[in-house]
C-alpha positions as CSV (number, residue, x, y, z in Angstrom):
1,X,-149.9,-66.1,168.4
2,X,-154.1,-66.1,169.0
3,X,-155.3,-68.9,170.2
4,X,-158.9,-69.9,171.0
5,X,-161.0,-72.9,172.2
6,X,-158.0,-73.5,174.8
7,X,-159.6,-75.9,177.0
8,X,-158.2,-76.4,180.8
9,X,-156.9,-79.7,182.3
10,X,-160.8,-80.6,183.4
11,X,-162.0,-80.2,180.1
12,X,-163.4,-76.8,180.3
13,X,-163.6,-74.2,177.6
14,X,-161.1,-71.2,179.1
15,X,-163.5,-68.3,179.1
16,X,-160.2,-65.9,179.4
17,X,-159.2,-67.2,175.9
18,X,-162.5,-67.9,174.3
19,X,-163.7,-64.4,175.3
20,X,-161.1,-62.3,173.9
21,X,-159.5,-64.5,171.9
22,X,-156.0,-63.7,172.4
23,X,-153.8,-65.8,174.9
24,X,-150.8,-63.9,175.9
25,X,-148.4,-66.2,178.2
26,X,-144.7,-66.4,179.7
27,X,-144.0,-63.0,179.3
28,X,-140.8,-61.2,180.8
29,X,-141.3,-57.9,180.2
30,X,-144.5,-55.4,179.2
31,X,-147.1,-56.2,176.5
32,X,-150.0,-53.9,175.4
33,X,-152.8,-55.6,172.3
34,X,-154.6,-52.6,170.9
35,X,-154.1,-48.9,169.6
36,X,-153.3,-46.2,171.6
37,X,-151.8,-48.2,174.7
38,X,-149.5,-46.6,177.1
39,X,-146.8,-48.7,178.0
40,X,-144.3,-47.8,181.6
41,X,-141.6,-49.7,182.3
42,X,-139.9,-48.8,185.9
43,X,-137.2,-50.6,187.1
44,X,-136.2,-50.3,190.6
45,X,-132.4,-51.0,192.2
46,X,-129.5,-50.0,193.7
47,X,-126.3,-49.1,192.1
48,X,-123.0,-50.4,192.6
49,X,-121.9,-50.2,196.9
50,X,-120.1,-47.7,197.8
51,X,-117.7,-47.8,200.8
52,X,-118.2,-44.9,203.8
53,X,-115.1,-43.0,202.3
54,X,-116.2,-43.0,198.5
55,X,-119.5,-41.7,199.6
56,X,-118.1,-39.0,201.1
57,X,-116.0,-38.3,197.8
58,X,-118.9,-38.6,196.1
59,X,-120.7,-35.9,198.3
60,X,-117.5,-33.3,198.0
61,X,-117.5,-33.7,194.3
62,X,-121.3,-32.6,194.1
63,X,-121.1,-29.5,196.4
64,X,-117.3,-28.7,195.2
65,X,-119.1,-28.6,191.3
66,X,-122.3,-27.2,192.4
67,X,-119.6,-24.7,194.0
68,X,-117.5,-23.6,190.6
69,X,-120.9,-22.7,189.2
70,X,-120.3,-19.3,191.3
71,X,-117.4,-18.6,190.2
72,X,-115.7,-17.0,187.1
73,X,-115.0,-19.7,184.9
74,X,-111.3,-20.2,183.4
75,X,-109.6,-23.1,181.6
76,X,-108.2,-24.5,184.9
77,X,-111.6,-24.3,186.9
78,X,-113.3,-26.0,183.4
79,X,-110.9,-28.8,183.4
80,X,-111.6,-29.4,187.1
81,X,-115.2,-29.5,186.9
82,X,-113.9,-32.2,183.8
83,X,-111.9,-34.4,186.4
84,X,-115.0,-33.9,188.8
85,X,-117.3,-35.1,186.4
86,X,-115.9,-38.4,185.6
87,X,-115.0,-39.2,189.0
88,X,-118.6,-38.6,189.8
89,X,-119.5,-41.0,187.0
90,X,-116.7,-43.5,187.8
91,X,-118.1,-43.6,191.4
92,X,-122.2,-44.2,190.6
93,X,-121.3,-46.6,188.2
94,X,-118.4,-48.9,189.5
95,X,-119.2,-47.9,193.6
96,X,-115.7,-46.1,193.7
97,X,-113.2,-43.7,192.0
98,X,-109.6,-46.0,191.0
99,X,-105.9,-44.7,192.1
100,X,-105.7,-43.3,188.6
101,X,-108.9,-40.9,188.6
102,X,-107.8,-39.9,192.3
103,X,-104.6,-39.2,191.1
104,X,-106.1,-36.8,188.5
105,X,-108.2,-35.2,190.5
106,X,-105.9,-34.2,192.9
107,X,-103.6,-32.8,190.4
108,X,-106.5,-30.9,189.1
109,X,-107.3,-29.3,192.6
110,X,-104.0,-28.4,192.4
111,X,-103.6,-26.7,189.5
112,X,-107.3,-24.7,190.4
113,X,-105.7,-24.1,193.7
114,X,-106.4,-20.4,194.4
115,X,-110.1,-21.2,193.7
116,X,-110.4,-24.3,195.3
117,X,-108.5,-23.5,198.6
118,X,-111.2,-20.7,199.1
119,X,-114.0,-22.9,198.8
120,X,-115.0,-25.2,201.7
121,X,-116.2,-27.8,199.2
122,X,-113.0,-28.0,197.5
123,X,-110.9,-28.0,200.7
124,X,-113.3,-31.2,201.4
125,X,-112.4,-33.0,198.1
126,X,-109.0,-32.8,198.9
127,X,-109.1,-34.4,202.1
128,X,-111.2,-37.3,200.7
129,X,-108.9,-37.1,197.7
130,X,-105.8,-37.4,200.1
131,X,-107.4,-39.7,202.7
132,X,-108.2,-42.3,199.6
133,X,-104.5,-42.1,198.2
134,X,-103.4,-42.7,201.9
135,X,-101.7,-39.0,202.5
């Protein structure tokens, strides 16, 4: 793993190497030699695409569940906020919510109806809902 006394291709001792002893090379990732290092790895991207539609989905969901935290909870506003969820996750990590989960949701706006028909943001998720299932 140490190496020293590397020379380069003219001959020269390689001061880098001599100096410290230690010749760290063809690394992907992070390396730290000595105690008490501090190691941050950030990785930067983008998640899956998302067509205009989805987005918009996407958008509903978070004000309709930022919504039910207003109101009184019961077991059919809980197992909205359930369906709302994993759409939410479906969409950030595949770009879009499948027939199936749509289908779900929709069934679970339905049964919440009285609360979500009074709430803008759950009127919203069912027109996204419905304009993703075509009607």
């Amino acid at each position: 793993m140490a190496e020293t006394g590397n020379t380069t291709a003219n001959g020269a001792a390689d001061d880098l190497t001599a100096r410290s002893g230690i010749n760290v090379t063809n690394t992907s990732g992070n390396v730290t030699i000595g105690d008490h290092n501090t190691v941050t790895s950030t990785v930067n991207g983008t998640g899956p695409s998302r067509d205009p539609q989805q987005e918009a989905l996407l958008q509903a969901i978070r004000r309709l569940r930022a919504d039910l935290g207003g109101v009184v909870p019961s077991e059919r506003t809980t197992a909205l906020d359930a369906e709302l969820s994993d759409a939410e996750d479906e969409i950030e990590g595949t770009g879009r919510a499948g027939a199936g989960r749509l289908a779900r949701l929709r069934q679970a706006l339905t049964d919440a109806g009285a609360v979500t028909g009074i709430l803008a943001s759950g009127v919203a998720v069912g027109q996204a809902v419905g304009t993703l299932l075509g009607g």
